[in-house]
C-alpha positions in Angstrom: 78.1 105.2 76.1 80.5 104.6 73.2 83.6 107.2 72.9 85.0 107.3 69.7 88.6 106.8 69.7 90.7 109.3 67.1 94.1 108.3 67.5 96.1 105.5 69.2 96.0 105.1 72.7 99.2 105.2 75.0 97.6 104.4 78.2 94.2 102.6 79.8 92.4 102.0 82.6 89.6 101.1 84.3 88.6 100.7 87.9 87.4 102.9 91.2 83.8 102.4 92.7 81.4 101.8 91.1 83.5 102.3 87.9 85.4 104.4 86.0 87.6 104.2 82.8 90.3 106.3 81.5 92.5 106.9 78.6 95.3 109.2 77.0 95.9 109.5 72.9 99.9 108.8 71.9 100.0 112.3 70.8 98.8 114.3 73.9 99.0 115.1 77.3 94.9 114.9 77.8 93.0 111.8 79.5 89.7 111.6 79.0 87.9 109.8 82.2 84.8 108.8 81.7 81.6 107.9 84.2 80.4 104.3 84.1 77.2 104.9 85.1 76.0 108.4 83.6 78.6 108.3 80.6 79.7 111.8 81.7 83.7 112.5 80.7 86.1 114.9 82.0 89.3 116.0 80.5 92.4 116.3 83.0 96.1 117.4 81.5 99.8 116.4 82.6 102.9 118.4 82.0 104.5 116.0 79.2 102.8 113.2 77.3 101.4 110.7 79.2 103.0 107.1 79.8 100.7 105.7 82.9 97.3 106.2 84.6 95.9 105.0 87.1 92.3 105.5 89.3 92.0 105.5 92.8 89.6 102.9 94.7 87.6 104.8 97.1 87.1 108.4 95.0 87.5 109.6 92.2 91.7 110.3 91.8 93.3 110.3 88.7 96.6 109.5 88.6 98.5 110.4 85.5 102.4 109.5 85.1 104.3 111.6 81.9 107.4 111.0 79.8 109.5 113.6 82.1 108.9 111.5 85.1 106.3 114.0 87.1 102.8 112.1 88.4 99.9 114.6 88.6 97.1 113.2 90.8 94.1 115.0 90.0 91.2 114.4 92.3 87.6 114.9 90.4 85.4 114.4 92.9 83.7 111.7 95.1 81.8 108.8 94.0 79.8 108.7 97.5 75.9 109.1 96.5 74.9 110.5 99.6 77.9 112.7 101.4 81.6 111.9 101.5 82.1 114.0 105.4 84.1 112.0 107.3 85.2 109.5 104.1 88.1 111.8 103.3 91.9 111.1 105.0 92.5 114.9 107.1 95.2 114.9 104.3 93.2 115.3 101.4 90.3 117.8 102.9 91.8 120.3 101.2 91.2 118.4 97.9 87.8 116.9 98.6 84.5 117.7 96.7 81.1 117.3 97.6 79.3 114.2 96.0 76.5 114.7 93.6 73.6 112.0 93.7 74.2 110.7 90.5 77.7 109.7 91.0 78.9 112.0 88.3 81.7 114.3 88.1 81.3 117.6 90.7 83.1 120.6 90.9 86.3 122.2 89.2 89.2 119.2 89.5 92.1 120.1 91.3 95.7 118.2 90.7 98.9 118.3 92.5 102.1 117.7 91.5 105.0 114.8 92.5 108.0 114.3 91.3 111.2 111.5 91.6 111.2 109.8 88.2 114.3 110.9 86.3 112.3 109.7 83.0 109.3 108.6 82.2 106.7 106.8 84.3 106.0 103.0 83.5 103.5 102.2 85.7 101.1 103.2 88.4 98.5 101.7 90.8 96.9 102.8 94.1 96.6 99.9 97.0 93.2 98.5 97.3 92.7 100.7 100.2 93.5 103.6 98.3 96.1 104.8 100.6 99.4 104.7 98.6 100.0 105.1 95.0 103.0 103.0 94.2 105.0 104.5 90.9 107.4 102.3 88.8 110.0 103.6 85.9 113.5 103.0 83.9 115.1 103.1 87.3 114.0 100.0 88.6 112.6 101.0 91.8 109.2 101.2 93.3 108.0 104.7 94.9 105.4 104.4 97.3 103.5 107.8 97.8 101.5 108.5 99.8 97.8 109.3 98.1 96.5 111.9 100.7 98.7 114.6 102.2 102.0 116.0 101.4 103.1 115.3 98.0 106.9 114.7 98.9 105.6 111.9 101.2 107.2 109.0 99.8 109.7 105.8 100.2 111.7 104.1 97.7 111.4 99.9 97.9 
């Protein structure tokens, strides 16, 4: 499906199984995600215009990074196509939503909140594992969070 984009773009991405792409306008706070396979979209928000985003491997996360340093991980479901019991960390149980069969988008997204960047985020990524979600900015160091549990999990490399 072909999205029409209206206005530069400050951030892209693409990745997560069996594939997903998002991206944020320059002028907003909204990222539009959108479903490989059914061409569904979803909009999630951050708190300040968006600099970074990145997708997690194993469900559907969506990590966006702003200009005032916060990263909002929203999770929007999972991309199993049977049932995702037992694929969720104990961590993020609270967060997890029930698979649909056609790998699209299910239930109401939920985000939470973490915060260490004094200014804006540069970069984010998950590991391939999707366990960590490492978070780069002007301070020259590399967060590593960790992508299901507490949000003030983190270390600084």
């Amino acid at each position: 499906k072909r999205v029409a984009v209206d206005s530069p773009v400050a951030a892209t991405t693409i990745g997560g199984a069996p594939f997903y792409a998002a991206r944020a306008r320059a002028d907003g706070r909204e990222v539009r995600v959108c479903h490989g396979l059914s061409g569904e979209t979803q909009a999630v928000k951050a708190g300040a215009d968006v600099t970074a985003i990145a997708l997690g491997p194993d469900e559907l996360s969506v990590a966006l990074g702003d200009a005032d340093g916060v990263i909002t991980v929203w999770l929007l479901g999972a991309v199993s196509t049977t049932d995702n019991a037992g694929s969720a960390a104990e961590g993020a149980a609270a967060l997890s939503v029930p698979a649909r069969n056609d790998g699209g988008f299910t239930g109401a997204a939920r985000s939470v909140a973490r915060h260490w960047h004094a200014s804006a985020v540069g970069a984010l990524a998950y590991t391939p594992d999707g366990a960590q979600l490492l978070s780069a900015g002007a301070e020259c160091a590399l967060v590593v969070w960790r992508a299901r549990g507490a949000p003030s999990e983190r270390r600084i490399v």
